[in-house]
GUKELO-318904 format. One record per atom (N, C-alpha, C): x, y, z; residue in three letters. Coordinates in steps of 0.1 Angstrom, whole numbers, padded with zeros to 4 digits. Each point is the difference from the previous one (the first is absolute). Example, Ala and Ser with C-alpha at 12.3 -4.5 7.8 and 13.67 -1.06 7.14 Angstrom:
<recs>
REC      X      Y      Z  nuke
REC   0132  -0057   0078   Ala
REC  -0009   0012   0000   Ala
REC   0009   0012   0000   Ala
REC  -0004   0011  -0007   Ser
REC   0009   0011   0000   Ser
REC  -0008   0011   0008   Ser
</recs>
This chain:
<recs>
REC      X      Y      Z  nuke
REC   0220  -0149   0106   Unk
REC   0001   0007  -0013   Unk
REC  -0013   0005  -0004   Unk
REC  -0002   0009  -0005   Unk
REC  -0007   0005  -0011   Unk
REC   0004   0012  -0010   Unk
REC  -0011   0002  -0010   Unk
REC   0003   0008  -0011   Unk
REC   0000   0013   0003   Unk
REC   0000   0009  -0007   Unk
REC  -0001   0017  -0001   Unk
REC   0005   0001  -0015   Unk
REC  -0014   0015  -0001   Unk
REC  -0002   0006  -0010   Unk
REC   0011   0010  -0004   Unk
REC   0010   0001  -0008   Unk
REC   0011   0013  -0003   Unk
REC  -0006   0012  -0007   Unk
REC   0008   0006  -0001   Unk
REC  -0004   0016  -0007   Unk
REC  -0004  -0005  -0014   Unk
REC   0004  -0010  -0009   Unk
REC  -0003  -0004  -0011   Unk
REC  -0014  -0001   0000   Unk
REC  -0011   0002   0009   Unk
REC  -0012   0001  -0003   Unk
REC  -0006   0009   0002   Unk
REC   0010   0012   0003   Unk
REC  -0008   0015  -0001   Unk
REC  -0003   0002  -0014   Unk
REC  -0011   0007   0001   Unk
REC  -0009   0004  -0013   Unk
REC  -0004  -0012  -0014   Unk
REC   0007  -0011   0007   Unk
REC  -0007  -0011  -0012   Unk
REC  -0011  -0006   0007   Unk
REC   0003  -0010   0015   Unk
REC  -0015  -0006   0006   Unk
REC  -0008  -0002  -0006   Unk
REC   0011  -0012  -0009   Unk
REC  -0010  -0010  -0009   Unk
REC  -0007  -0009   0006   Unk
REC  -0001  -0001   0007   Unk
REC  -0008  -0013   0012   Unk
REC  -0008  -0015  -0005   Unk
REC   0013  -0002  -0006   Unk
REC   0000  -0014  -0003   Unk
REC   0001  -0012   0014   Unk
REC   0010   0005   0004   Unk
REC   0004  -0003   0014   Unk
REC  -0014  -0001   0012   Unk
REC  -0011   0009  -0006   Unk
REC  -0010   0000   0013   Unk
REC  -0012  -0014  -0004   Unk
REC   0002  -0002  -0014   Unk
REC  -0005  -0015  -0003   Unk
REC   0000  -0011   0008   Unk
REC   0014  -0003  -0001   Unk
REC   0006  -0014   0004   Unk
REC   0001   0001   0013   Unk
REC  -0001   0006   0012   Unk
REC   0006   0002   0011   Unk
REC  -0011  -0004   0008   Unk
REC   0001  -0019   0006   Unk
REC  -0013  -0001   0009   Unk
REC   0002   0004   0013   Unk
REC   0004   0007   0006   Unk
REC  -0004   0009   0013   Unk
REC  -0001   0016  -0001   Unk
REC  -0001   0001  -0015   Unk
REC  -0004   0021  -0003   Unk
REC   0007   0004   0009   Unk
REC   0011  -0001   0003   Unk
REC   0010   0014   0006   Unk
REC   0008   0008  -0009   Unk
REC  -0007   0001  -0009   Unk
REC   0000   0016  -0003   Unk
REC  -0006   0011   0004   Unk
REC   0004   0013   0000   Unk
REC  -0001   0010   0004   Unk
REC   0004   0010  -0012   Unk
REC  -0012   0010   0003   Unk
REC   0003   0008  -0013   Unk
REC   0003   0017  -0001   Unk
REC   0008   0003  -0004   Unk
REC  -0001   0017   0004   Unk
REC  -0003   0006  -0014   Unk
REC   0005   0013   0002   Unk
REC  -0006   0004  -0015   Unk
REC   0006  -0003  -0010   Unk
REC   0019  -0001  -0003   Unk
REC   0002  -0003  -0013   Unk
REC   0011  -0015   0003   Unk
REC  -0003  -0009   0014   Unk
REC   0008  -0011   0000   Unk
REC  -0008  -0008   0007   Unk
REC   0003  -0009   0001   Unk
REC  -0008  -0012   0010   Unk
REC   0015  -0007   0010   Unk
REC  -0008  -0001   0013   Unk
REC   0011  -0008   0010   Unk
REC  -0005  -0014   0002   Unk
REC   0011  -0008   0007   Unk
REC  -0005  -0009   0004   Unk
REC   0002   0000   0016   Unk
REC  -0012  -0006   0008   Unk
REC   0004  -0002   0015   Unk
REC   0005  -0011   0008   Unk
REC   0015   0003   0002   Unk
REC   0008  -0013   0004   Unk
REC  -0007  -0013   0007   Unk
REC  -0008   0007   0012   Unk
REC  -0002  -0009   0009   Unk
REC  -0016  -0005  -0007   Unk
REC  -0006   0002  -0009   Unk
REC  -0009  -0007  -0008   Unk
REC   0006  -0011  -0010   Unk
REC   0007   0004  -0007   Unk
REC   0010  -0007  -0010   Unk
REC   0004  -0013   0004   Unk
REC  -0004  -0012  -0007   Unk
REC  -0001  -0011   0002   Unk
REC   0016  -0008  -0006   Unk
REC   0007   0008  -0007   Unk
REC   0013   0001  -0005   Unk
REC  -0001  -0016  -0016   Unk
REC  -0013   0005  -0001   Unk
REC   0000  -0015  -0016   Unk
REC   0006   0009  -0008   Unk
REC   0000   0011  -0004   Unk
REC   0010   0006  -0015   Unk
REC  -0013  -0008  -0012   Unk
REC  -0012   0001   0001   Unk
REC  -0004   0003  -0013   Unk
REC  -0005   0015  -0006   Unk
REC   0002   0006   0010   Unk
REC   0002   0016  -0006   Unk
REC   0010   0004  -0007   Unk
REC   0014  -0004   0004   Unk
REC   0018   0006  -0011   Unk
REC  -0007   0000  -0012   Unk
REC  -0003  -0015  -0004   Unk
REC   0004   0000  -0014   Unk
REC  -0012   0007  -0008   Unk
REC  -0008   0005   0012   Unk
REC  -0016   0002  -0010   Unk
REC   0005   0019  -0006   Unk
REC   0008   0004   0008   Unk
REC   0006   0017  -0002   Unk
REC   0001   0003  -0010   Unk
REC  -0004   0006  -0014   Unk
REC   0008   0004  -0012   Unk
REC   0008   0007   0004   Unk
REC   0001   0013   0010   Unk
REC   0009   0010   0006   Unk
REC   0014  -0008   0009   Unk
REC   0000  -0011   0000   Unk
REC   0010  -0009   0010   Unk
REC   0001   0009   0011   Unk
REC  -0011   0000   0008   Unk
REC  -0001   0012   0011   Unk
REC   0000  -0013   0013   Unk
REC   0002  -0009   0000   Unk
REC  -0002  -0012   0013   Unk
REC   0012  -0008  -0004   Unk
REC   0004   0002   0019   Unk
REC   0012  -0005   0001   Unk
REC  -0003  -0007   0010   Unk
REC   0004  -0013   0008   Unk
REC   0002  -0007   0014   Unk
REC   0009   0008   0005   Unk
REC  -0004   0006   0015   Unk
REC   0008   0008   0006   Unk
REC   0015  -0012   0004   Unk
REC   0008  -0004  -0003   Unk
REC   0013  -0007   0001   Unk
REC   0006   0005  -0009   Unk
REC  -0006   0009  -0010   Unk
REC   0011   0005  -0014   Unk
REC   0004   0013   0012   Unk
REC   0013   0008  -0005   Unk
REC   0006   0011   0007   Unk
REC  -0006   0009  -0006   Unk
REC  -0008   0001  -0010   Unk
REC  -0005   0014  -0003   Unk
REC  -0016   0000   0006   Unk
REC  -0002  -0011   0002   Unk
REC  -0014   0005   0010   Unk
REC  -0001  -0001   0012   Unk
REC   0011   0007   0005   Unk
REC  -0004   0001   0017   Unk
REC  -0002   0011  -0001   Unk
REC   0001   0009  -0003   Unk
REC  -0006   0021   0000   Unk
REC  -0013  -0004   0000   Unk
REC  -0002  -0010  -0012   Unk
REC  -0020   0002  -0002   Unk
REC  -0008  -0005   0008   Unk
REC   0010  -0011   0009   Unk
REC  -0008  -0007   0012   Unk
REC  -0008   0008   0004   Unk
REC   0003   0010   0009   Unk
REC  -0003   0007   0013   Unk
REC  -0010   0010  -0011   Unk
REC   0002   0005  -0014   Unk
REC  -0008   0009  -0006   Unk
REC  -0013  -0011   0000   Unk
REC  -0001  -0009  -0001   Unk
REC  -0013  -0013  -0002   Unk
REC  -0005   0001   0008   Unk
REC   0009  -0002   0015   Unk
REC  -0007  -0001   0015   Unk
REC  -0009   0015   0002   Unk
REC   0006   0007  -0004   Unk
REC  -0007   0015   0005   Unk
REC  -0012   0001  -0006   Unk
REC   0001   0000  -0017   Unk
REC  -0009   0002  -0005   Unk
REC  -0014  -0012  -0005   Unk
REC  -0001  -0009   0007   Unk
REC  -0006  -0010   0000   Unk
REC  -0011   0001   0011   Unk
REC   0007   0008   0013   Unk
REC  -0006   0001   0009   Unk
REC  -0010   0015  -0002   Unk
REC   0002   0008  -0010   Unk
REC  -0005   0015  -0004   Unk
REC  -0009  -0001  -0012   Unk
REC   0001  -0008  -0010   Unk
REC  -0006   0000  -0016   Unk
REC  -0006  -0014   0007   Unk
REC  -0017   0000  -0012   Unk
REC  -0009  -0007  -0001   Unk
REC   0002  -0017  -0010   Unk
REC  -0005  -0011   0007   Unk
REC   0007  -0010  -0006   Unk
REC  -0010  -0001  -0011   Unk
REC   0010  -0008  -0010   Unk
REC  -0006   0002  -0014   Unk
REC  -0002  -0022  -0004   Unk
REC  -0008   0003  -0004   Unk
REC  -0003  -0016  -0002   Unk
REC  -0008  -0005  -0013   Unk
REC  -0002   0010  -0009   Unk
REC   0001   0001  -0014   Unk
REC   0004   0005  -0011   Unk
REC   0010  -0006  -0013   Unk
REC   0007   0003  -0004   Unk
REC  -0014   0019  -0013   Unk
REC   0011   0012   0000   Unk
REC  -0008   0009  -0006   Unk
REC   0008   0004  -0011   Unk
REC   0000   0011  -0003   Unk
REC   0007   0006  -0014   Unk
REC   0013   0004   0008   Unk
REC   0009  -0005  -0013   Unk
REC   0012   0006   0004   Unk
REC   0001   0018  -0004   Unk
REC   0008   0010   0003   Unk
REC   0000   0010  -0004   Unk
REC  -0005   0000  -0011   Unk
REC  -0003   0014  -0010   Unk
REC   0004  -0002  -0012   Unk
REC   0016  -0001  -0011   Unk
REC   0006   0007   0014   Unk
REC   0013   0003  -0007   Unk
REC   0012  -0008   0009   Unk
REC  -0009  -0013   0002   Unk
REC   0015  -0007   0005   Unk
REC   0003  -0008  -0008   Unk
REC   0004  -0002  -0008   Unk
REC   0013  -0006  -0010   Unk
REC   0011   0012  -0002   Unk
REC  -0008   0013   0000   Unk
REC   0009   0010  -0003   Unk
REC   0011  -0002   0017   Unk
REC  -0007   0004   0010   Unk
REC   0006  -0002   0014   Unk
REC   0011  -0015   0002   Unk
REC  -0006  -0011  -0007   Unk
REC   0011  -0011   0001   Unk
REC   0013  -0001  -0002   Unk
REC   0007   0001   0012   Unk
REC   0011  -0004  -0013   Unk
REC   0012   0014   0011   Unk
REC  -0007   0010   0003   Unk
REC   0004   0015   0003   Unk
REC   0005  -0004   0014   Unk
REC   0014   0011   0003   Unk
REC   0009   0000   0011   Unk
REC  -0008   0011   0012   Unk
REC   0002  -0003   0005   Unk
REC   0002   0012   0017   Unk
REC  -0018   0003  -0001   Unk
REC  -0007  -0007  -0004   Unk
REC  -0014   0003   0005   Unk
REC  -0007   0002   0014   Unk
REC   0009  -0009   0011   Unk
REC  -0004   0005   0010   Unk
REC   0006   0015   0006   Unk
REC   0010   0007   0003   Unk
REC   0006   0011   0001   Unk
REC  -0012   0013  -0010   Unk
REC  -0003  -0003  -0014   Unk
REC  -0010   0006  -0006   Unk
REC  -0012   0002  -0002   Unk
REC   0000  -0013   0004   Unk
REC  -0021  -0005  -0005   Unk
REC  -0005  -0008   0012   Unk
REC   0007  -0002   0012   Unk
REC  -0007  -0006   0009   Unk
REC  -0016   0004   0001   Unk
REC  -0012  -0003   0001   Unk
REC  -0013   0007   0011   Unk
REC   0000  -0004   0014   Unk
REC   0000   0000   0012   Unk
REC  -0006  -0001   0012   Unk
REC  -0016  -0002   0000   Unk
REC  -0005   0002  -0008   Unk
REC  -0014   0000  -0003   Unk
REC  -0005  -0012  -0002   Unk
REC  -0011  -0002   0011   Unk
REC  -0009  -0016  -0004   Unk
REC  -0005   0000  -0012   Unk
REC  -0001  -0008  -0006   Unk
REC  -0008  -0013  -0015   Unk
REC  -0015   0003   0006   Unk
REC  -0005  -0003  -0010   Unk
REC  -0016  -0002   0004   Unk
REC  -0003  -0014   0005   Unk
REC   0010  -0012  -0004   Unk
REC  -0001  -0010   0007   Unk
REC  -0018  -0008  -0003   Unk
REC  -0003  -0011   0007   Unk
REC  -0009  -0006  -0010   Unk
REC  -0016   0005   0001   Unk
</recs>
């Protein structure tokens, strides 16, 4: 098992999550952060850290799409191992449907 990041963290990447996580497998692009499966040590002190409830254990049925988007993009975006500013305008982005289809980036994070 491990976790993955959902679309619920496009444009918020509040990076609460990059705190608590003692193996830093995070990965960061420009408006989401992944996690990399085969790094992920599967403790789940990242879910509850989410304000965006963007972390799921891949055994839920709605995170197997995001599996393979974590795998990809983990291996392409720079790992991130300190928590920075969240957007400015993600509380406004919380909360909002079909962000990936609209607001995905492909684009690397500046990472640490």
């Amino acid at each position: 098992m491990t976790y993955v990041v959902t679309e619920a963290c496009i444009k918020c990447k509040y990076q609460d999550c990059i705190e608590v996580c003692p193996v830093d497998c995070f990965y960061e692009g420009e408006n989401m952060l992944v996690i990399h499966p085969d790094e992920c040590i599967d403790c789940g002190v990242c879910e509850p850290e989410c304000p965006a409830e963007a972390i799921l254990p891949d055994t839920e049925p709605e995170a197997e799409k995001w599996l393979e988007l974590n795998r990809d993009y983990s291996e392409k975006w720079p790992n991130i191992t300190r928590k920075g500013e969240p957007p400015a305008d993600a509380e406004e982005w919380d909360g909002v449907n079909g962000k990936f289809e609209n607001h995905f980036s492909a684009n690397p994070g500046k990472g640490d």
